[in-house]
Every structure is written in C-alpha cells, then in structure tokens.
C-alpha positions in Angstrom: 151.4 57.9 72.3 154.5 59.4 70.7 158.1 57.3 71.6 159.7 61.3 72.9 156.4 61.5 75.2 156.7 57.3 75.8 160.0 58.5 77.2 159.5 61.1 79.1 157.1 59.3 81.5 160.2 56.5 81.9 161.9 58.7 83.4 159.5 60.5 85.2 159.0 56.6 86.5 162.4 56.0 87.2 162.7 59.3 89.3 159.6 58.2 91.6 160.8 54.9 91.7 164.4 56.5 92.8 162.5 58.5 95.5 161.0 55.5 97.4 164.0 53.8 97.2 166.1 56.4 99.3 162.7 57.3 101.2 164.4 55.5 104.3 167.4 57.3 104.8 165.4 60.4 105.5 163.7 58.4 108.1 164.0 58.5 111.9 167.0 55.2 112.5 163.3 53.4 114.2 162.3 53.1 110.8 162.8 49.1 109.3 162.5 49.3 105.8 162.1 45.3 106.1 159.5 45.0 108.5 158.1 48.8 107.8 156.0 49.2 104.8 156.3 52.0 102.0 153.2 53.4 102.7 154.7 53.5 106.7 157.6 55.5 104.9 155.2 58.3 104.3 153.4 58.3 107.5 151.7 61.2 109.1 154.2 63.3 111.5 157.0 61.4 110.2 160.3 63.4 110.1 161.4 62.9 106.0 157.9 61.6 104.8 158.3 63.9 101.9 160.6 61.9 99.9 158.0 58.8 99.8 154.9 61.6 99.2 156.8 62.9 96.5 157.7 59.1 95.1 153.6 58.4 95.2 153.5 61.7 93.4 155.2 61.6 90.9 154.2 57.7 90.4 150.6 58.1 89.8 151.0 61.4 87.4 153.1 59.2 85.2 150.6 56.5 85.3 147.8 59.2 85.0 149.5 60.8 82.0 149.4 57.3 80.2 145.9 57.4 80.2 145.3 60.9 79.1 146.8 59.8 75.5 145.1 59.7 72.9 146.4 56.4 71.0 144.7 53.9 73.7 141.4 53.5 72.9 138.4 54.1 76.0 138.4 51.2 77.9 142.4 50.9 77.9 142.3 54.0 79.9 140.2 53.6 82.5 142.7 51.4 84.5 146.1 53.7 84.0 143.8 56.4 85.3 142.2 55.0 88.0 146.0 53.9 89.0 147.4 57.3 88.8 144.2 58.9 90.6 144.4 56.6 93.4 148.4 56.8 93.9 147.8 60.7 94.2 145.5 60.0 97.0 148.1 57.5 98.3 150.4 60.8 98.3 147.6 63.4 99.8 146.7 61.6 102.5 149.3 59.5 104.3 149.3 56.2 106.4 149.6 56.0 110.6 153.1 56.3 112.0 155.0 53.3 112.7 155.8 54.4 116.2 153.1 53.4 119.0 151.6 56.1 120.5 151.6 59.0 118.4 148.6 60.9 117.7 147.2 60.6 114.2 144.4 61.6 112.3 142.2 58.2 111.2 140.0 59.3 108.7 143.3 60.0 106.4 145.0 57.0 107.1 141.6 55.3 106.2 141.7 57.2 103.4 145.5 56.2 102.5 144.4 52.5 103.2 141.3 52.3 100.5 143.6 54.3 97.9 146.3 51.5 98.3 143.3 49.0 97.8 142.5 50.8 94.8 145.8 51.1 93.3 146.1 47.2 93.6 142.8 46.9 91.6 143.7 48.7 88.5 147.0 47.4 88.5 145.4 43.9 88.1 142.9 45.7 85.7 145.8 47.2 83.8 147.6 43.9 83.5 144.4 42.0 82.3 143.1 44.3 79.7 146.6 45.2 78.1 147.2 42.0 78.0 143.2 40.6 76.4 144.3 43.7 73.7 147.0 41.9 72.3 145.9 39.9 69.2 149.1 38.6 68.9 150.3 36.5 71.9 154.0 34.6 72.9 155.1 32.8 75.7 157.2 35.7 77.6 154.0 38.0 77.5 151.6 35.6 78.7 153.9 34.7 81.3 155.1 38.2 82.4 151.9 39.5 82.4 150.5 36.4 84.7 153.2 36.8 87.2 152.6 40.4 87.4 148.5 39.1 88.2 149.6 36.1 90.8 152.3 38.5 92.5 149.2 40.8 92.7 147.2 38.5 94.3 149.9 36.4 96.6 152.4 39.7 98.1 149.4 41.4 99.4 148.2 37.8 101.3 151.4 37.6 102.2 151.4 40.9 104.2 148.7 39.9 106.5 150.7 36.7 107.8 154.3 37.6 107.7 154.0 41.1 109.4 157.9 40.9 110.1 158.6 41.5 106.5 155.6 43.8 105.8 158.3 46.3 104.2 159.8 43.9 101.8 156.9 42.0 100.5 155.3 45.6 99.5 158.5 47.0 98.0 158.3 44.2 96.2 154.6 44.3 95.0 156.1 48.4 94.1 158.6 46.5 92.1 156.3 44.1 90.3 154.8 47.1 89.5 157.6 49.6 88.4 159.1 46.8 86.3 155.3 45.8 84.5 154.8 49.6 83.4 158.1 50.2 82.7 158.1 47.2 80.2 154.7 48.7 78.8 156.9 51.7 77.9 159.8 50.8 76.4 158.1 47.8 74.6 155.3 49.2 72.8 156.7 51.1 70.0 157.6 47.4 68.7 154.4 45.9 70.2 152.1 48.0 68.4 152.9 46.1 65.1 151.6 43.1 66.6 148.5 44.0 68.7 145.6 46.1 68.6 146.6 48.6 71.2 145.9 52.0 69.5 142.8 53.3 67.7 144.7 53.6 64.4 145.4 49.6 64.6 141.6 48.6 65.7 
C-alpha cells in the first residue's frame, strides 16, 4: 500500500470516527451517550440516526479498502475485510431504539447484533495476525497490540454487567479500535523495514 493511499484512508478514519463522536447531538435529549450505546445511536426510527450510519459507513469502507491492497499478502486480508464487510452491515441494518415501546423490526436489529459480533472477531483476528507477521518484535508492539486483544475481550464482558455505562464502555472498545488501525497506518511505512508485512518483503 502506497503512503498517499495509506493516507487517505486516515482521514477517511478520522472523518467516521468524527461522525460517531457528534452522533449524539443529533439525537432526541432521551438519548445518554453514557448509559446508551453507539450502535443505540443509530437505532431504527431514531430522529438523527444518520450521522452514526454514516460513521459505521464510512468506518468499515476504510477498513475494507485496507484489505483490497495489494501489498498484504492473502491471509492478512481476510480479517481487514471481514471488519469492513461487517461494519457496513452494522450501517445497513440498525439496532432497536433505546426508548421502550416503539415498534421495530427484529430481524434487522438481529442482524445489527451478529454484525457487531462479527466486527469484534476480526478485530481480534486483525490484531493477532498483524501482529504473528512481524518478524521483528519490541516491547511497545507486543504490548499495544495485547491491550488492544484484552480490551477486546474485557469491554464487551463488561457491557453485560454494568448496563449503566453500556455507552462508554463501547465508545471505548470504538476507541481501542480507532486508535489500533490508525497506528497500523501511520506506522507502517517505517514498520515495513522490520517485518514481513508485504509480499515484496516475504
């Protein structure tokens, strides 16, 4: 991958990542972004859902166009595209509304649930196998990339027991995220001379 194209998808991060973060203000005042989740922030029948589809939107076709280059090798892919395909499906079909008692359709917000599922499983899939490809290891990536794997693992626990900070605990798991691929990004122009990450250096 190319640093101008490298770039590009940054910013195409930062602007999704921009687009959850307002995602709130264009939501009715009932909406608690503490105790309300991101994916709540996109509900079905939700008056300014569009700025958290978009967010998913343009999340997972960054992600997505990571995989489509041609510098990682076949089984590097897999997880950036399995991310981006499954944050598109976070966008298309949206959770249940926050508010008791308004209608929704289920299959869709069954359908947003097992996409969020996904998205969680190639993250941790992305983490591991980036990381196994380095041949070249040091303490700050082994760390970063095992906090990114036991934030992974602990936020999303988390979730099911403190239900009054459902919103925080997954806009943190979002920022986990945001900040691993964003490091991916910016840092492999310089990590390439160390690890086996394209097919020109296998």
């Amino acid at each position: 991958m190319q640093q101008k194209a490298e770039t590009q998808i940054f910013i195409l991060l930062l602007i999704s990542a921009l687009m959850l973060c307002v995602a709130p203000f264009f939501l009715e005042d009932s909406y608690n972004w503490i105790k309300h989740t991101t994916s709540e922030s996109g509900a079905q029948l939700a008056t300014g859902s569009w700025c958290a589809r978009i967010g998913f939107m343009l999340y997972g076709l960054s992600i997505f166009c990571i995989g489509t280059k041609g510098s990682l090798m076949w089984f590097q892919k897999f997880p950036f595209l399995f991310f981006g395909i499954s944050m598109l499906s976070v966008a298309v079909f949206s959770n249940k509304p926050w508010i008791e008692g308004v209608p929704y359709n289920n299959a869709e917000d069954v359908l947003h649930s097992i996409g969020s599922s996904v998205v969680g499983i190639a993250f941790i899939a992305n983490v591991i196998v980036i990381s196994m490809s380095r041949t070249h290891h040091n303490s700050k990536t082994i760390t970063f990339d095992l906090l990114a794997i036991i934030a992974s693992l602990i936020i999303p626990l988390s979730m099911v027991f403190l239900t009054d900070y459902r919103g925080i605990l997954q806009r943190a798991m979002f920022a986990v995220s945001y900040i691993w691929y964003g490091y991916y990004l910016l840092g492999m122009p310089n990590l390439r001379k160390k690890c086996h990450l394209t097919k020109e250096s296998s």
